[in-house]
C-alpha atoms as one frame of an Amber mdcrd trajectory, in Angstrom:
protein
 -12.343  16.268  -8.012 -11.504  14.083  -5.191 -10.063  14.248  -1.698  -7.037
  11.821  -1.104  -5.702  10.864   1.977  -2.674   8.488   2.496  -1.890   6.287
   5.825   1.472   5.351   5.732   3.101   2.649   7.706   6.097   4.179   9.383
   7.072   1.299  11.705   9.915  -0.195  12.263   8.691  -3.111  10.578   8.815
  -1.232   7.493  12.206  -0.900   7.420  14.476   2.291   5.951  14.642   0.951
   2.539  11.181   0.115   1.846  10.133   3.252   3.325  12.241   5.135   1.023
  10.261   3.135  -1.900   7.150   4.475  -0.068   7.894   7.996  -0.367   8.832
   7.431  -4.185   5.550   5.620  -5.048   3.032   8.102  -3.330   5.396  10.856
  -5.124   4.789   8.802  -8.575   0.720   8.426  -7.501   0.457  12.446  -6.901
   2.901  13.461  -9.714  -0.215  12.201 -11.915  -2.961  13.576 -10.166  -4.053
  17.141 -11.067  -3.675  18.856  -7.624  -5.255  22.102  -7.008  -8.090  23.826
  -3.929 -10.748  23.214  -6.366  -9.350  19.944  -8.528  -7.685  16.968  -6.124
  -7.129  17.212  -2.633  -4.504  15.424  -0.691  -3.664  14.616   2.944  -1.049
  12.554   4.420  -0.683  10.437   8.191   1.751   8.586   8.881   1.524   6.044
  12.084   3.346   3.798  13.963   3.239   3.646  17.925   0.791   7.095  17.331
  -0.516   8.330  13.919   0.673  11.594  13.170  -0.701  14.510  10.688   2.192
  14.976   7.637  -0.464  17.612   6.230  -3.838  18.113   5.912  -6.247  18.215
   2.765  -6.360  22.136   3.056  -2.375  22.418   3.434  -1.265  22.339   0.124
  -2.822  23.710  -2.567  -0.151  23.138  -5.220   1.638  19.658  -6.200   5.077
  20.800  -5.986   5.140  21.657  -2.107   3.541  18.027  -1.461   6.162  16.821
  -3.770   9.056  18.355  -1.791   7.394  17.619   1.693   6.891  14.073   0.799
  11.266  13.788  -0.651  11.530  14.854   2.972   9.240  12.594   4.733  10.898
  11.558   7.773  10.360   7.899   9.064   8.826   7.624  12.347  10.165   4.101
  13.613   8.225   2.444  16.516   4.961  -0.281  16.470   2.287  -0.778  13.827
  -1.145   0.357  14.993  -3.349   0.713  11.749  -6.454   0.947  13.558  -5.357
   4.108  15.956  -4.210   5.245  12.524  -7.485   4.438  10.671  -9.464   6.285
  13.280  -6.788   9.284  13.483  -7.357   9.564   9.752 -11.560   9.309   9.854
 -11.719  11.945  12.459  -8.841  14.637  12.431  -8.794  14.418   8.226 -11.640
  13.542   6.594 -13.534  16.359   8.262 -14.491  19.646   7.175 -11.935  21.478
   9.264  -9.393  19.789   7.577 -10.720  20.399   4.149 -12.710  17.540   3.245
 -15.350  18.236   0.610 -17.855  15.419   1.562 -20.250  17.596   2.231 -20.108
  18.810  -1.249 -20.485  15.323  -2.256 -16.245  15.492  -3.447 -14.872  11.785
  -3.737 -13.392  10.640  -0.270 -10.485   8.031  -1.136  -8.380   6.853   1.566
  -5.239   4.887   0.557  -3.294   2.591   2.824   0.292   1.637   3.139   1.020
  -0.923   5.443   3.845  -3.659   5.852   2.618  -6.292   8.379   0.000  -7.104
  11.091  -1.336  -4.480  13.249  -1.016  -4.644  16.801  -4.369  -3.175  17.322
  -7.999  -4.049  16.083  -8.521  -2.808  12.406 -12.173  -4.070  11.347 -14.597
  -1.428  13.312 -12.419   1.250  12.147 -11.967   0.591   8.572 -16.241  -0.267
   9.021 -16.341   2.809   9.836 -14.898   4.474   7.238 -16.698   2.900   4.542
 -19.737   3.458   6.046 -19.080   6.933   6.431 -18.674   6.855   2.239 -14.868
   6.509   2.261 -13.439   4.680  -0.490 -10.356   2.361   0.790  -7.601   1.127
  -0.947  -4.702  -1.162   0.818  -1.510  -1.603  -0.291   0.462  -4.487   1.372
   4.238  -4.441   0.790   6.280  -6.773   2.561   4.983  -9.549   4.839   1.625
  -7.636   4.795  -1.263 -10.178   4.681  -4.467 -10.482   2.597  -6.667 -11.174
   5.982  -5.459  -7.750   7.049  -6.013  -5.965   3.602  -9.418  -7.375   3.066
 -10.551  -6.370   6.897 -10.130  -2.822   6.148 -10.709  -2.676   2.136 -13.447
  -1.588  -0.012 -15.166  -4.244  -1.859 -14.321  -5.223  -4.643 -11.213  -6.440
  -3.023  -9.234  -7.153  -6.481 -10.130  -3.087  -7.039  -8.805  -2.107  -3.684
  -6.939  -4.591  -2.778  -2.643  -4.712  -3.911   0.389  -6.211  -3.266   3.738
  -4.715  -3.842   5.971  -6.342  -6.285   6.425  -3.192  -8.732   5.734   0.564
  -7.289   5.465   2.069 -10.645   3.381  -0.270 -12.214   1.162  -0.132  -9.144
   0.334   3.710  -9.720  -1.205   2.744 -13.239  -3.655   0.159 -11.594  -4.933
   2.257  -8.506  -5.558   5.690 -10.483  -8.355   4.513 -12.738 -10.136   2.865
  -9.627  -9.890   5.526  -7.410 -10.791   8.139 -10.076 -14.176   6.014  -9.888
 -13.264   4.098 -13.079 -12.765   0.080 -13.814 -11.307  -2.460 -16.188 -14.157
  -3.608 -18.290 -13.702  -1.409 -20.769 -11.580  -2.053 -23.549  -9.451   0.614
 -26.218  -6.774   0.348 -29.380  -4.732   3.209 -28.221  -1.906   4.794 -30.407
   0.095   7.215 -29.393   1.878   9.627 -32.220   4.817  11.180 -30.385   6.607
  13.919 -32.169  10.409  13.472 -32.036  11.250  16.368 -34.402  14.517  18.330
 -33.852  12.211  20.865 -32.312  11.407  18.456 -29.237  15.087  18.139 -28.296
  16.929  15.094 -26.474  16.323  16.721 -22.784  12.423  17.333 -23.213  12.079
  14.344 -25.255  13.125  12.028 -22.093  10.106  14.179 -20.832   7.709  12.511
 -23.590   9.105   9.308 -22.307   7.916   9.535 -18.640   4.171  10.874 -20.079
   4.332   7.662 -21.899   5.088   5.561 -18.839   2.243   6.786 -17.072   0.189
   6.286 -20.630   1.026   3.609 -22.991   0.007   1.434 -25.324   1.165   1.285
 -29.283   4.307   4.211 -30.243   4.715   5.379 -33.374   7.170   8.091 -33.910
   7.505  11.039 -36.585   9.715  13.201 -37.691  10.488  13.373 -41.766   9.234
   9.716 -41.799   6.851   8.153 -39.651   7.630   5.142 -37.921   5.784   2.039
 -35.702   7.957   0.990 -33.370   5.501  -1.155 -31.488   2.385  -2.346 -32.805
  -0.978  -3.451 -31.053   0.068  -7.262 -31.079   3.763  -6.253 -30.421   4.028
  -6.995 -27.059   1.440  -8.959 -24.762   2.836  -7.208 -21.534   2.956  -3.589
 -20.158   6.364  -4.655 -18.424   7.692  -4.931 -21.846   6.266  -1.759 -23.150
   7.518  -0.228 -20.554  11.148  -1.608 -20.761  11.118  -0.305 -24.705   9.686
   2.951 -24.006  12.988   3.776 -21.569  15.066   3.517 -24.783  12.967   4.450
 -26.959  15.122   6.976 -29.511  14.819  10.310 -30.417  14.094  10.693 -34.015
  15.020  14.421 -34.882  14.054  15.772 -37.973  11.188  17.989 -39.298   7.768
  17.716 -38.374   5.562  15.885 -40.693   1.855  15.059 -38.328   0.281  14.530
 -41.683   2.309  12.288 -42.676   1.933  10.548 -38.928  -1.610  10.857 -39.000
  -1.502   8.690 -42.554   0.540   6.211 -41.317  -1.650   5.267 -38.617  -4.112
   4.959 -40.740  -2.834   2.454 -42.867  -0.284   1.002 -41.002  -1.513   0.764
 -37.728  -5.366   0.707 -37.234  -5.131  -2.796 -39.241  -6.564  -6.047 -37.933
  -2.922  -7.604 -39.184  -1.596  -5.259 -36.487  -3.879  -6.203 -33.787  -7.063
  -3.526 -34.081  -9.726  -5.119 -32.590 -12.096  -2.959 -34.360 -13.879  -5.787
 -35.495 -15.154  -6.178 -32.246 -16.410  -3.086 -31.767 -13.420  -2.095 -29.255
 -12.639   1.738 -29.280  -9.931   3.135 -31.737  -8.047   6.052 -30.353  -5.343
   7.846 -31.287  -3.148  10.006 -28.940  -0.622  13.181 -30.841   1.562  14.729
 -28.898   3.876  17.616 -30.415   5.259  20.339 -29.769   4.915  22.584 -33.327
   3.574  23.269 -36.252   3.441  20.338 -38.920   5.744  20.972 -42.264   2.844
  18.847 -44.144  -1.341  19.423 -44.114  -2.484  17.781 -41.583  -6.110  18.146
 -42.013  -6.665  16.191 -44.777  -5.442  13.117 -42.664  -7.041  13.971 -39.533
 -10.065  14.229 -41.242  -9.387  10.589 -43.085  -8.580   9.221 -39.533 -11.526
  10.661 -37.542 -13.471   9.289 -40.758 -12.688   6.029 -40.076 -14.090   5.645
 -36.778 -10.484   6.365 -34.627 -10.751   9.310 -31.753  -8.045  11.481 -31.998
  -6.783  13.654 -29.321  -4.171  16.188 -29.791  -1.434  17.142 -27.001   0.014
  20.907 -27.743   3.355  21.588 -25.983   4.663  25.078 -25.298   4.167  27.262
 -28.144   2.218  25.172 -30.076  -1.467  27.061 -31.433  -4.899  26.014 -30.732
  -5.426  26.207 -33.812  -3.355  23.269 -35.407  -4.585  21.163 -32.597  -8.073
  21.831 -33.668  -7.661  20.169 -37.046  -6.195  17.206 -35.842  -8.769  16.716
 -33.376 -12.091  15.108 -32.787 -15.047  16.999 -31.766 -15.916  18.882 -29.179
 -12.330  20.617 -29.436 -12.432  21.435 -25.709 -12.769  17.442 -25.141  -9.957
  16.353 -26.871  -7.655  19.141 -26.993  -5.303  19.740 -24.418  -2.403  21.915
 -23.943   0.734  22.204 -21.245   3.213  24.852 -20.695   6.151  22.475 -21.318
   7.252  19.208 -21.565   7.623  18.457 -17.736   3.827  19.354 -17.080   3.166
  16.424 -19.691   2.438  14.368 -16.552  -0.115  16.166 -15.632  -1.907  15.304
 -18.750  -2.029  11.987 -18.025  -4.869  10.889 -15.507  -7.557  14.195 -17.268
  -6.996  12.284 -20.623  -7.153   9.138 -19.171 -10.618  10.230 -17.548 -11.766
  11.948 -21.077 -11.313   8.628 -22.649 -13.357   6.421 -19.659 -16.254   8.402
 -21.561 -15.664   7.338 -24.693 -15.068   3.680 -23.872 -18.326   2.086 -25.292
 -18.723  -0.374 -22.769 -18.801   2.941 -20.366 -20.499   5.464 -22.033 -23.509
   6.756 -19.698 -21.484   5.412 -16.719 -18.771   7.348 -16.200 -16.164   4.475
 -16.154 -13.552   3.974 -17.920 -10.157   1.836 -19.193
């Protein structure tokens, strides 16, 4: 649970392209978050000359109406007063009128977009904030400068502070900090991604956005298992990231077991880059979409055996039931299912908030990786 509001630079400063990159980047940050009245809030301001209310933490209680509000955002224009928008946002959003939870003691995260100096005072009114319990994060893009960002950040600074180079890539750095996690944990994580002929090629270019937002080490199955990138494959997410966009779709039938082995063996090996020898976390992620042609238990059971975590991803019609005996324990931990493949993304940050529990370096803390 958390209440979310975003202050968006809208000046002329900004400039039509970049604010076009704005709209995709908060749409990216929410398309991960799980949105509902009683889950994630999320409010929106956008300010130039004035700030103006976009929508209110008690507008929307669905993601797909911010989504389509947002692809519509229009762009103000006009000077770049952060602190009129700072204190527009503090008292007209995160109030209990507006459907702020504080009260309730929700998470109150404020995220700001901003391009360049302001041509107002910033530090009482970001002071404010904070004091009042407000998480901040800033997010300079352009010729945006770190004197600015640090007056009105949370501390930390290198958690809440960020500079544009890459939108997408930001999203996967500010989630796990404003979800109230941090980077000191550390995890092996494999993904098992099911590219059976049952997936097909339109849903499995689904699986490859989820694994965007998620990623680490791929292997694939179908009738044969495959790594296609290993642990010590690549030292870069960048790279990962590149791969997973052609990443190819295996077809086949569906053999987990077989999957489940492989990793096993093949993967979870110090020669491929486990670092279970320092007691970092092993963690395996399967995502399918059916039943398995092979017994899986027998190699779930070898894999959970060995010390890995194991969470398994059902897709449409797939049953409880399999997902159970791939799983580790509690099932209602590490079992998760979605109606399709295009609510995959919505997977993303709860599993990536299951697993800040079961991050050693975390456990009893509520952080995470």
């Amino acid at each position: 649970m958390a209440d979310i509001v975003f202050l968006v630079d809208g000046s002329a400063s900004i400039g039509l392209e970049n604010f076009q990159q704005i709209r995709e980047f908060v749409s990216l940050l929410i398309g991960n978050l799980e949105v509902a009245a009683d889950r994630i809030r999320i409010g929106l301001v956008q300010y130039s000359d004035t700030p103006h209310t976009e929508f209110s933490l008690n507008t929307y209680q669905n993601k797909e109406d911010i989504l389509r509000y947002i692809q519509n955002l229009r762009y103000k224009t006009g000077g770049t007063f952060t602190g009129q928008g700072l204190e527009f946002m503090l008292k007209q959003h995160f109030v209990e009128t507006a459907g702020s939870r504080a009260q309730q003691s929700v998470p109150q995260i404020a995220i700001i977009i901003t391009g360049g100096e302001s041509q107002d005072e910033v530090g009482s009114q970001a002071q404010e904030l904070r004091q009042r319990g407000i998480k901040i994060f800033t997010i300079g893009i352009k010729d945006a400068k770190e004197t600015l960002l640090r007056q009105i950040a949370s501390e930390p600074y290198d958690q809440h502070i960020y500079s544009v180079s890459d939108f997408a890539a930001l999203s996967n750095k500010i989630l796990p900090f404003a979800l109230g996690c941090n980077e000191t944990a550390q995890a092996d994580i494999v993904l098992l991604v099911d590219s059976s002929g049952s997936i097909g090629a339109s849903d499995f270019e689904e699986v490859r956005k989820f694994l965007h937002a998620f990623v680490d080490t791929v292997v694939l199955y179908s009738d044969f298992p495959r790594a296609d990138v290993y642990f010590n494959t690549f030292n870069d997410k960048t790279d990962i990231l590149r791969y997973i966009s052609s990443m190819p779709y295996g077809r086949g039938k569906t053999y987990t077991g077989a999957a489940l082995k492989f990793a096993e063996e093949h993967v979870f090996t110090k020669a491929r880059g486990s670092r279970r020898d320092h007691n970092v976390q092993q963690v395996a992620v399967v995502v399918t979409d059916g039943k398995s042609t092979d017994n899986v238990a027998r190699a779930a059971a070898a894999l959970r055996r060995s010390g890995v975590t194991v969470f398994a991803l059902g897709i449409k019609d797939t049953e409880e039931d399999d997902l159970r005996e791939i799983a580790s324990y509690p099932h209602k931990k590490f079992v998760f299912s979605v109606e399709g493949f295009d609510k995959l993304n919505s997977l993303s940050n709860i599993l990536t908030k299951t697993l800040c529990s079961e991050c050693p370096q975390n456990q009893g803390r509520g952080h995470q990786d």
